[in-house]
N, C-alpha and C positions, 0 to 999 in steps of 0.2 A: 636684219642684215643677212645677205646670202653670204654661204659658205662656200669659200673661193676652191675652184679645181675638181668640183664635184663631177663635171661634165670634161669640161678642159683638162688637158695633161699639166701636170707640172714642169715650170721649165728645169728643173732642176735635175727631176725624175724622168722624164717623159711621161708619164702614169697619171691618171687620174686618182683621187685619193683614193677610192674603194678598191683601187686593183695595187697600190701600194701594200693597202692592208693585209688582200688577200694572200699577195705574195709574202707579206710577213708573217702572216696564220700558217701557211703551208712548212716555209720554214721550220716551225717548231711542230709540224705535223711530220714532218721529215726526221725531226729526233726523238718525237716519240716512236714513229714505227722503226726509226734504224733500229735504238736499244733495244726494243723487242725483236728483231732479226739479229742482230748479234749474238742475243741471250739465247736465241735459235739455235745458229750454228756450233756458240762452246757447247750447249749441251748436246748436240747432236754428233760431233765431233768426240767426244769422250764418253758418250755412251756406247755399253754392248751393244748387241742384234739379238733378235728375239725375245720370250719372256723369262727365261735364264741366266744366270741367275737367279738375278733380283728384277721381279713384274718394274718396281719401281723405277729402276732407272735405266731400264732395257728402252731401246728402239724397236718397235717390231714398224714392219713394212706391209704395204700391202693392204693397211684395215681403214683406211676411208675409201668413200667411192668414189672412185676416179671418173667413169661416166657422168655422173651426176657433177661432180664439179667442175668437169670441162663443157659441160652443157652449161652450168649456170654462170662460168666464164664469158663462155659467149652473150648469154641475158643480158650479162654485164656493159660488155663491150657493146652491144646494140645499143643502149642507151647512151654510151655516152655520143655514137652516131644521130641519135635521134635531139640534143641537148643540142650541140653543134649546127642540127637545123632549125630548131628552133630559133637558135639566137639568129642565124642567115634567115628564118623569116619577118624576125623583128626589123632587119636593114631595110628588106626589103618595102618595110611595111604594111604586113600582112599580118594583123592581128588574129584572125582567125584559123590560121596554117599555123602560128606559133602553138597555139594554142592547143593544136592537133598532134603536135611533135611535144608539145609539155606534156600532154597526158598519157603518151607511148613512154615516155621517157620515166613518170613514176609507176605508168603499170611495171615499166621492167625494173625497177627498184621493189618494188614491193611482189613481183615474181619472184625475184632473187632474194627477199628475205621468207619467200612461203618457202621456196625449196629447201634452203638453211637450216628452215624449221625440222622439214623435212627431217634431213640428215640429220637433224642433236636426236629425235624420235630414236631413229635408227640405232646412232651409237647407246642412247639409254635403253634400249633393249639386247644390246649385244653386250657379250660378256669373256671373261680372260676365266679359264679354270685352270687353277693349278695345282695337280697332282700328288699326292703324299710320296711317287715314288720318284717325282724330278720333272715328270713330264709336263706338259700343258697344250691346251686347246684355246680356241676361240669358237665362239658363235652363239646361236641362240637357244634361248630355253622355251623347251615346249610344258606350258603347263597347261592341262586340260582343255588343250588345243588353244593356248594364248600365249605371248610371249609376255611375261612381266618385267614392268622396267625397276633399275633402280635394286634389285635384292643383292641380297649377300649369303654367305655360307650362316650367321644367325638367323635371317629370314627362313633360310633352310631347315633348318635345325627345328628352329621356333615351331613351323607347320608340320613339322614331326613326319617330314616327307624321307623313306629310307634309298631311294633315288629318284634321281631327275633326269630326263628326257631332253637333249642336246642335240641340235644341229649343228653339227660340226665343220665349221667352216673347212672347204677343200680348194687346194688352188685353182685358177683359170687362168685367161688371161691376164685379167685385171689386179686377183690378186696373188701375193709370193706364200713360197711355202709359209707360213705363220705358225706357229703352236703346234708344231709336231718336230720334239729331238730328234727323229729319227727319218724326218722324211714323213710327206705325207702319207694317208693310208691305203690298204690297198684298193684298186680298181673294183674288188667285189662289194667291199665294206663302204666307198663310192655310192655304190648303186643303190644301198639300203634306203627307200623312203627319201626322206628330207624335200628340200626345195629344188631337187633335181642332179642329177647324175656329174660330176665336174664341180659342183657347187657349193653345195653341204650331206654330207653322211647321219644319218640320223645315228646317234649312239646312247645308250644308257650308264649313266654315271650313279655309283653307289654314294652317297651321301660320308660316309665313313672312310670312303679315297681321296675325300677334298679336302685340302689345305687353303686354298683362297680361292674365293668366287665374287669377283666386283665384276659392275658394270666398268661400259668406256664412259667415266667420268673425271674430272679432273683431279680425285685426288689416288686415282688407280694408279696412275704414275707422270714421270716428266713429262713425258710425249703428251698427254691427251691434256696436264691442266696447261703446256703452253698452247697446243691447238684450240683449244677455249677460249682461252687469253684472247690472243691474235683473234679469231674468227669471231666473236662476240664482240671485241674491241670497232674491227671492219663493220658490220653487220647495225652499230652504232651510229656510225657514220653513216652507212648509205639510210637508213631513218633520219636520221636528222638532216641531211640535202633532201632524202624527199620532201619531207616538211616544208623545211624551206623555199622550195620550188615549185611545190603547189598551193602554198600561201602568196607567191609573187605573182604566179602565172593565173591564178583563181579569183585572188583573194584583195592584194595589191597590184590589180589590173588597174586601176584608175590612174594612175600615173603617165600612162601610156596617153593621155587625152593631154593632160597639161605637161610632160617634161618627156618628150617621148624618148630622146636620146639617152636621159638620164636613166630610164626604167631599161633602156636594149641596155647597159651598162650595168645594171645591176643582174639583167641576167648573166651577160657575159663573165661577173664572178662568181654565180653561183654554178656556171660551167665551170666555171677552173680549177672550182672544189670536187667537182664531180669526175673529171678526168683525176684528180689526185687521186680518188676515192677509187675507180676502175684501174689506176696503175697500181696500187697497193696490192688490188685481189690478181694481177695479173704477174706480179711478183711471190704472192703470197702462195697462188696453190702450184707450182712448180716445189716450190721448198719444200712444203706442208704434206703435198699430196703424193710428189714424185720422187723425192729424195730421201 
């Protein structure tokens, strides 16, 4: 017995059942990421600014990289262009063109989760130090010309190191004064070394002036384990539609010979998860990365 409306709309719905579904999957995808955005903005809303206080429930600004995620913003959004023609070349008939827009469409899925990667690299090597006398920094450690990920003031301690070697994050464009009470440092102290003039100051920290030395990890404070949250939550999702969509367009291509309308229908929802998927990150790093 065939399963009525697989193809056909319902008259009830208009909708064919698989795009009933989808739209009901979305739905409860709508309240999972609302709650996580709400839980956003109360915490973001009553927290301070900077690492002062308290690291932990400080907002600092300025310490993801905005480049890098308005670039892979766009990755994003390309794909969900190239998803869109794929399915217009299924209408058309063009099993080969579809096929050419499905495999643009998970290279940029799996671009956008190399860059990602990227970025966690970066923040497990970057670090918040905080001062015995109030003060605090950002940036990286230089250890024997390596940046290591992941230490702490014990790892410190442990290696029986009496200081460590910091590039000290300096503003630019991209990012805001950060980790300096007082105002960034000056223009000479600038120029020392590091990764370039505007950028990072190279400084030397006595081991015995640290009070707390974490990576950006999720439990250094609110800010970085909801940006985790969220950004590993997305990051989820765009692996599991690529899956999906290169198992339909690769893998369950046969359908395409016997039920072909049936098959342009199943991709058509696995677009419509895919644009949910590019509307989430295109909500996401505004809040995340500019707010």
């Amino acid at each position: 017995m065939d399963i009525p409306y697989t193809v056909k709309p319902r008259p009830d719905t208009g909708l064919y059942n698989a795009k009933v579904g989808i739209w009901l999957f979305l739905a409860s995808e709508v309240m999972l990421f609302g709650a996580f955005f709400s839980s956003y903005i109360l915490l973001r809303v009553g927290a301070p600014d900077g690492f002062w206080p308290d690291v932990a429930t400080a907002w600092p600004h300025g310490l993801l990289n905005i480049p890098i995620g308005t670039f892979n913003t766009a990755v994003l959004i390309i794909s969900s262009v190239t998803v869109l023609l794929a399915w217009a070349s299924l209408k058309e008939g063009n099993l080969p063109k579809f096929k050419k827009f499905m495999a643009a469409t998970i290279l940029c899925a799996l671009g956008f989760l190399a860059i990602k990667s990227y970025e966690y690299n970066e923040k497990f090597t970057h670090y918040v130090i905080r001062l015995k006398d109030g003060t605090a920094v950002t940036g990286h450690l230089d250890i024997d010309g390596k940046s290591p990920r992941f230490w702490s003031l014990a790892t410190v301690e442990a290696k029986k190191l009496e200081s460590i070697k910091v590039h000290v994050d300096v503003p630019n464009q991209f990012r805001y004064p950060v980790g300096f009470k007082h105002g960034p440092p000056a223009e000479a102290e600038a120029k020392e070394g590091g990764h370039g003039a505007g950028e990072h100051a190279a400084r030397e920290i006595k081991t015995a002036d640290i009070a707390l030395l974490q990576a950006f990890i999720p439990k250094t404070g609110t800010f970085f384990a909801i940006y985790f949250t969220m950004t590993f939550l997305h990051g989820l999702h765009v692996l599991g539609g690529a899956i999906v969509m290169a198992y339909i367009a690769f893998v369950g291509d046969g359908m395409w010979k016997t039920d072909p309308e049936r098959y342009t229908n199943r991709i058509e929802v696995a677009g419509l998860f895919w644009h949910f998927v590019d509307l989430v990150w295109i909500f996401l790093f505004p809040v995340v990365y500019l707010l």
